[in-house]
Each structure stands twice: as C-alpha cells, then as structure tokens.
KEMISE-839195 format. One record per residue (C-alpha): residue number from 1; residue in one letter; chain; x, y, z. Coordinates in steps of 0.1 Angstrom, whole numbers. Example, Ala and Ser with C-alpha at 12.3 -4.5 7.8 and 13.67 -1.06 7.14 Angstrom:
! KEMISE-839195
{resi->1&resn->A&chain->A&c1->123&c2->-45&c3->78} .
{resi->2&resn->S&chain->A&c1->137&c2->-11&c3->71} .
This chain:
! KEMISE-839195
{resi->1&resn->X&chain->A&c1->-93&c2->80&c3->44} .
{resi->2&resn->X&chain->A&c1->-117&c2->86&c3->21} .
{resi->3&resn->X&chain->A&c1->-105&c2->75&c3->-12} .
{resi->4&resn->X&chain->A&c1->-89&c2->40&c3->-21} .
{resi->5&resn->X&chain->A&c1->-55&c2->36&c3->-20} .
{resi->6&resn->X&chain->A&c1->-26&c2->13&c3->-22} .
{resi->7&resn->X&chain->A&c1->-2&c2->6&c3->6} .
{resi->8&resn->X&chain->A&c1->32&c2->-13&c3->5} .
{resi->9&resn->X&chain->A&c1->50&c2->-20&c3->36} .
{resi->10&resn->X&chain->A&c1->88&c2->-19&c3->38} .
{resi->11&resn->X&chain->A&c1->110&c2->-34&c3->61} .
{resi->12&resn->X&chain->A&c1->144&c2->-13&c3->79} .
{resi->13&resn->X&chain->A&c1->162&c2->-22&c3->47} .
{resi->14&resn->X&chain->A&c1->136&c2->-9&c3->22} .
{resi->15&resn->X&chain->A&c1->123&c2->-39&c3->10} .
{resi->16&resn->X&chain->A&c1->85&c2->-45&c3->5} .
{resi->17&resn->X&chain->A&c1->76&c2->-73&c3->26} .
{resi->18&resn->X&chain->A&c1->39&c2->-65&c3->23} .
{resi->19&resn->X&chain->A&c1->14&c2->-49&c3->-6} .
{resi->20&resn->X&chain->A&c1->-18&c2->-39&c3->-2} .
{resi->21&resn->X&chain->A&c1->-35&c2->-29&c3->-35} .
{resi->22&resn->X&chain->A&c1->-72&c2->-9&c3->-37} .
{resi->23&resn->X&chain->A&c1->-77&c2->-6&c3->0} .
{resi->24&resn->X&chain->A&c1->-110&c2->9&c3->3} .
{resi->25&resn->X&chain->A&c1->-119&c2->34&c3->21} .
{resi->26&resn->X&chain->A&c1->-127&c2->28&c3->62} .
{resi->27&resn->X&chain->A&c1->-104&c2->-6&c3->60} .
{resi->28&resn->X&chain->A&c1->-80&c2->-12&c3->76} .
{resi->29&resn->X&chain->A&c1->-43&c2->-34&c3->66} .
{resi->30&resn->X&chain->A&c1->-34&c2->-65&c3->88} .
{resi->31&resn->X&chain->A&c1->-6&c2->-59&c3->114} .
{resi->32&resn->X&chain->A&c1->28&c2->-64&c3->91} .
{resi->33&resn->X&chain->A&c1->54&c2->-65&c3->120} .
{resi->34&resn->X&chain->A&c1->86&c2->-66&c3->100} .
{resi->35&resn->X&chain->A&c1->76&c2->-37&c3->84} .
{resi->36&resn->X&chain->A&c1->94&c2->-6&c3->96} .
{resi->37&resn->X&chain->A&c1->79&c2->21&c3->67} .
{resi->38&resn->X&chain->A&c1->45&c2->23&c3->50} .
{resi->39&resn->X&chain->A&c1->39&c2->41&c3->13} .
{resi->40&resn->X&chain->A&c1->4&c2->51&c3->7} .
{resi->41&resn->X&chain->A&c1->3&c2->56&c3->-30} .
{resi->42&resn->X&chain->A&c1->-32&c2->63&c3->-55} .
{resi->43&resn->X&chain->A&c1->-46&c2->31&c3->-63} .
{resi->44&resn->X&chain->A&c1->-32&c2->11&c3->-93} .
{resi->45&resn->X&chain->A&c1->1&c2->24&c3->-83} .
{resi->46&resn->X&chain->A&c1->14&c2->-13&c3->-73} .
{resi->47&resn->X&chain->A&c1->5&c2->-27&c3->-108} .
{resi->48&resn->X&chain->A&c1->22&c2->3&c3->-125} .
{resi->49&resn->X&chain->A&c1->49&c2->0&c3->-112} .
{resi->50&resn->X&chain->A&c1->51&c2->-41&c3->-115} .
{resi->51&resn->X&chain->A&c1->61&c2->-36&c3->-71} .
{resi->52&resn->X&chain->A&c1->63&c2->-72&c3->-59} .
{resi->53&resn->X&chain->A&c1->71&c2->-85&c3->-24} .
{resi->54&resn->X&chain->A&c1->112&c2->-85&c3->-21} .
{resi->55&resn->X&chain->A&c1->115&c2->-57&c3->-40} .
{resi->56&resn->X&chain->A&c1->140&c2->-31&c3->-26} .
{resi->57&resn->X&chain->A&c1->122&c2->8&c3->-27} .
{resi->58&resn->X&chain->A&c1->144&c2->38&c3->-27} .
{resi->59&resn->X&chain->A&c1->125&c2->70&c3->-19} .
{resi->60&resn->X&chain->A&c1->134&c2->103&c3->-32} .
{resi->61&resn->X&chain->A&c1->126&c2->133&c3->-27} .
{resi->62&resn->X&chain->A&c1->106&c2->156&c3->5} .
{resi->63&resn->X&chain->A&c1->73&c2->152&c3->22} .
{resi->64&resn->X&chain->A&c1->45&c2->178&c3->4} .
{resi->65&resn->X&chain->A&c1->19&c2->195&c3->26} .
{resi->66&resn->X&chain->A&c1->-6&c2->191&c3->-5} .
C-alpha cells in the first residue's frame, strides 16, 4: 500500500480482537490468528469511531471497485 491506513481485525463473530491504527505504508500487521475478517479503513478511522478491542462490527453494505 502506499498510503497509511488503519486495520481492525475481527473474529467469526465480528468482534474486533485486534486494531491496528496508522499503519504506514510497506508494514506489515502481526499474525492475529483468531481473527477471521480484516477492515482496512483511512487512518484516524479507529479513533473516530471510539473502535476498541471487544467491540462487535456489523458491516453494511457491497464491495466498491473504486
């Protein structure tokens, strides 16, 4: 990638069981095995939206070809 970004990681159940916040570019996350789904959202996104680990995430809506 060549932005930063954040990442949460959910598990089969859709709760967060990892965040990664401001992952520059080139890095990469540790392995998060109980994690079934990863999020990439833009940076800041985490804060914003006050996500904290053991949270529950509900996704709506389709995947965009942006």
């Amino acid at each position: 990638m060549k932005f930063p970004i954040d990442v949460v990681f959910l598990d089969r159940q859709g709760r967060v069981v990892y965040l990664q916040e401001n992952l520059i570019p080139w890095r990469f996350t540790p392995i998060v095995r109980k994690a079934a789904t990863v999020v990439e959202l833009p940076p800041g996104s985490i804060e914003a939206g006050c996500i904290k680990s053991g949270d529950t995430l509900i996704l709506v809506g389709g995947v965009s070809n942006v």
